[in-house]
C-alpha positions as CSV (number, residue, x, y, z in Angstrom):
1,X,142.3,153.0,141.7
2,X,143.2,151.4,145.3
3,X,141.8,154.8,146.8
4,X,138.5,154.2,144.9
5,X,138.3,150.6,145.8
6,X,138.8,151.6,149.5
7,X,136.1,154.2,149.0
8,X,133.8,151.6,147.9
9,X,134.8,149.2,150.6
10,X,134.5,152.0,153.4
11,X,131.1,152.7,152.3
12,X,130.0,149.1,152.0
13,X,130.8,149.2,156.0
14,X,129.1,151.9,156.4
15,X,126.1,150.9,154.4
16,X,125.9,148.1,156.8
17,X,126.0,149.2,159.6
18,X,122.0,150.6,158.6
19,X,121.0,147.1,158.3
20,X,118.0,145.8,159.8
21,X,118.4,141.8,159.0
22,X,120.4,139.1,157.4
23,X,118.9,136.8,155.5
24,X,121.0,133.8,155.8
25,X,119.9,129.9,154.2
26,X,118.1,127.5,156.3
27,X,120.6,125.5,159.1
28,X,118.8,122.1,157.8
29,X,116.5,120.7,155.8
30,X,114.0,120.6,158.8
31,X,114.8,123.6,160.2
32,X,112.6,126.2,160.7
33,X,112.4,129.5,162.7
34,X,109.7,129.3,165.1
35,X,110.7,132.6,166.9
36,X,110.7,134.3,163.1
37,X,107.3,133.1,162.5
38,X,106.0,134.5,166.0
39,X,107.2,138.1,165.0
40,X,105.1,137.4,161.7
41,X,102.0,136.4,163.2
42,X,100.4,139.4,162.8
43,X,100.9,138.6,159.0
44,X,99.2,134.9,159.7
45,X,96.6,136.3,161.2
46,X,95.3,138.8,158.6
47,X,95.9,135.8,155.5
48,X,94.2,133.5,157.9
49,X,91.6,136.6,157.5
50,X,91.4,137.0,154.2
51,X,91.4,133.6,152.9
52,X,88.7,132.4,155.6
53,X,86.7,135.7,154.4
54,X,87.4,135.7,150.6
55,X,86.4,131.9,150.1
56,X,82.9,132.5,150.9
57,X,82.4,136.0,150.4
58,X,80.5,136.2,147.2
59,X,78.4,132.2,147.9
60,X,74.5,133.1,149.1
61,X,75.2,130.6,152.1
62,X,78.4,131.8,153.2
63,X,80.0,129.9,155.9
64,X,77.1,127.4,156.0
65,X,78.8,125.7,153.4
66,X,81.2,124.8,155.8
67,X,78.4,122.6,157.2
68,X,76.3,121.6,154.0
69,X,79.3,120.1,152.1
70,X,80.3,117.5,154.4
71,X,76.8,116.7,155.3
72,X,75.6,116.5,151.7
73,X,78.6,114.6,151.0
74,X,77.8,112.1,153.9
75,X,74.1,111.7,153.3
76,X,75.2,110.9,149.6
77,X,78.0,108.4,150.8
78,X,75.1,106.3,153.6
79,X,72.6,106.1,150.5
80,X,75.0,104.8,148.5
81,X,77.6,102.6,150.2
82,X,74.9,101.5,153.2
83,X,71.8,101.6,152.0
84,X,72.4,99.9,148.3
85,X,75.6,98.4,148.9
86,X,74.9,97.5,152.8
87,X,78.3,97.8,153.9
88,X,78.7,97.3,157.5
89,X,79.7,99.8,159.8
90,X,80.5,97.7,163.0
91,X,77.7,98.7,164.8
92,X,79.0,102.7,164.7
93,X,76.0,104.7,162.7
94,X,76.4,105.2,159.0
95,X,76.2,108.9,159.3
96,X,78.7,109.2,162.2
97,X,81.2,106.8,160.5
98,X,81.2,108.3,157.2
99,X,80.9,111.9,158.2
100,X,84.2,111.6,160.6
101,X,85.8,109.9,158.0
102,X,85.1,112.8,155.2
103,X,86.1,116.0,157.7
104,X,89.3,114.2,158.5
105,X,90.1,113.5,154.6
106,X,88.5,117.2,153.5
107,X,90.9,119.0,156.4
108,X,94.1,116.8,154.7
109,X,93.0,117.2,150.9
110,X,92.4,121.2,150.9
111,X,95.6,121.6,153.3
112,X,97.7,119.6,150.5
113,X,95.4,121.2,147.9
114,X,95.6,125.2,148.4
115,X,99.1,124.6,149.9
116,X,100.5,123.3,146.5
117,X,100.5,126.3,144.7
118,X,101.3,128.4,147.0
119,X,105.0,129.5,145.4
120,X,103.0,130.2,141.7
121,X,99.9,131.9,142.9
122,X,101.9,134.8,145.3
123,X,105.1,135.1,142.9
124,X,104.4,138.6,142.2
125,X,104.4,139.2,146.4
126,X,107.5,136.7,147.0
127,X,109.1,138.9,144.9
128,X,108.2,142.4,146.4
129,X,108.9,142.2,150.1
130,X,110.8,139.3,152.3
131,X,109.1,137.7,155.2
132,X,109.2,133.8,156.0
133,X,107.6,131.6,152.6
134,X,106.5,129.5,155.1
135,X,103.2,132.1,156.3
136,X,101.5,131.9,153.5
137,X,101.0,127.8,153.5
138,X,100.8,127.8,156.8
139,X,98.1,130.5,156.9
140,X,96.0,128.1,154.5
141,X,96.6,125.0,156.7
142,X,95.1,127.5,159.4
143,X,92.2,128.6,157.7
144,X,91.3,124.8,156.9
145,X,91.3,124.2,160.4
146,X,88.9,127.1,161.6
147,X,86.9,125.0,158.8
148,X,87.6,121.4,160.0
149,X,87.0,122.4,164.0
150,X,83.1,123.7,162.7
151,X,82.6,120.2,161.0
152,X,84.1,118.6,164.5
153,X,81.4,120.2,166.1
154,X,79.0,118.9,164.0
155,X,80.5,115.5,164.4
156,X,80.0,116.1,168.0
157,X,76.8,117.3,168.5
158,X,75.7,114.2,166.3
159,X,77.8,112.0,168.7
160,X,76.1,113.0,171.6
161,X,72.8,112.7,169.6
162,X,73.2,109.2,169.1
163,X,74.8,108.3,172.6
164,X,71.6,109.7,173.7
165,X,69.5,107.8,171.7
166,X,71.3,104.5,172.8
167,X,73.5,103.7,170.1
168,X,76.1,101.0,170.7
169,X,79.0,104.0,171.1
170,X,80.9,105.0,174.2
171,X,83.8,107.6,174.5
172,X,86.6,106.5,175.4
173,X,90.3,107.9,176.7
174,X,91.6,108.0,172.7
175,X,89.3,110.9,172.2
176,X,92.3,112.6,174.4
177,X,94.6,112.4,171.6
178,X,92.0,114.0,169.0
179,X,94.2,117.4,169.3
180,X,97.3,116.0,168.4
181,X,95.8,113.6,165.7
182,X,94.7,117.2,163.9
183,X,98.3,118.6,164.5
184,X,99.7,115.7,162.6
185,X,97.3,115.7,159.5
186,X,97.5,119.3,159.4
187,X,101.5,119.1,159.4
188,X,101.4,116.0,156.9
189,X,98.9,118.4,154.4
190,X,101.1,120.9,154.8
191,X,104.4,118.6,154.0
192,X,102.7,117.6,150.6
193,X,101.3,120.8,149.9
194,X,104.7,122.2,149.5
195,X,106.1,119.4,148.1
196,X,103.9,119.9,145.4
197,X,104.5,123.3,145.3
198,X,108.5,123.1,145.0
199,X,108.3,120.6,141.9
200,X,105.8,122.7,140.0
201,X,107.5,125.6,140.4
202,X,110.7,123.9,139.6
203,X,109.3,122.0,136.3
């Protein structure tokens, strides 16, 4: 019997030694591999992909929906809360001011939307192969913002539109931290997305 225990520990060694990884719990509750998720981004890329391409896919528009949606929303939102309800926009124009507020709150809502069932709705692939949970919600935050930056462009091209035709607007040095403003809603979607996502799978 100790000979066969020894065989068994001998060829756990062994067995080891073949390894290619060790998967090993997180050092915090914050902590996350950022060189681990740089040898994955191959994997990002093609969900970023898929999602972007899948979403779409099968709609007669396509990726002008990406456009329509908050515009329609926008045009809705100016009929209703300042042309009946006359509302005042400080002097900014009703379609810039409520169109900027929409793609920031879209870009938030889907990235704490899709994100929350992440764990639920790739189960069966969680299961299958190991590589960092963390691609698959972070791919959707992704594809959300290849869809947010086309509606900033809009919101830019209508900024210049109405600097141009002498609105009471000016840029100013703030605009400088716009890319870090969409860093932090993106990683504050994500937060609550997987939130969400760890209590419904839990309960």
């Amino acid at each position: 019997m100790t000979s066969s225990i020894a065989d068994r520990k001998g060829s756990t060694e062994l067995s080891s030694k073949n390894w290619t990884a060790v998967l090993t719990p997180p050092k915090g509750l914050f902590h996350v591999s950022w060189k681990e998720l740089w040898e994955y981004r191959e994997l990002i890329g093609l969900l970023v992909y898929r999602d972007f391409v899948s979403i779409y896919k099968q709609t007669f528009l396509g990726s002008l929906w990406h456009i329509l949606q908050p515009l329609l929303q926008t045009l809705m939102f100016v009929l209703v809360f300042s042309a009946l309800l006359k509302i005042p926009t400080n002097g900014i124009p009703p379609l810039l001011f409520f169109l900027s507020g929409i793609a920031c709150w879209r870009y938030f809502a889907d990235c704490a939307l899709r994100t929350s069932t992440t764990f639920i709705d790739n189960q069966s692939v969680f299961d299958k192969i190991y590589f960092p949970r963390i691609v698959v919600p972070l791919a959707l935050v992704l594809v959300n913002l290849v869809r947010f930056l086309i509606q900033i462009l809009l919101l830019l091209c209508m900024y210049v539109f109405f600097i141009l035709k002498g609105a009471a607007i000016h840029p100013t040095w703030a605009l400088m931290a716009l890319p870090l403003l969409i860093v932090e809603l993106g990683a504050l979607g994500l937060g609550v997305g997987c939130l969400i996502s760890a209590f419904t799978t839990r309960y």
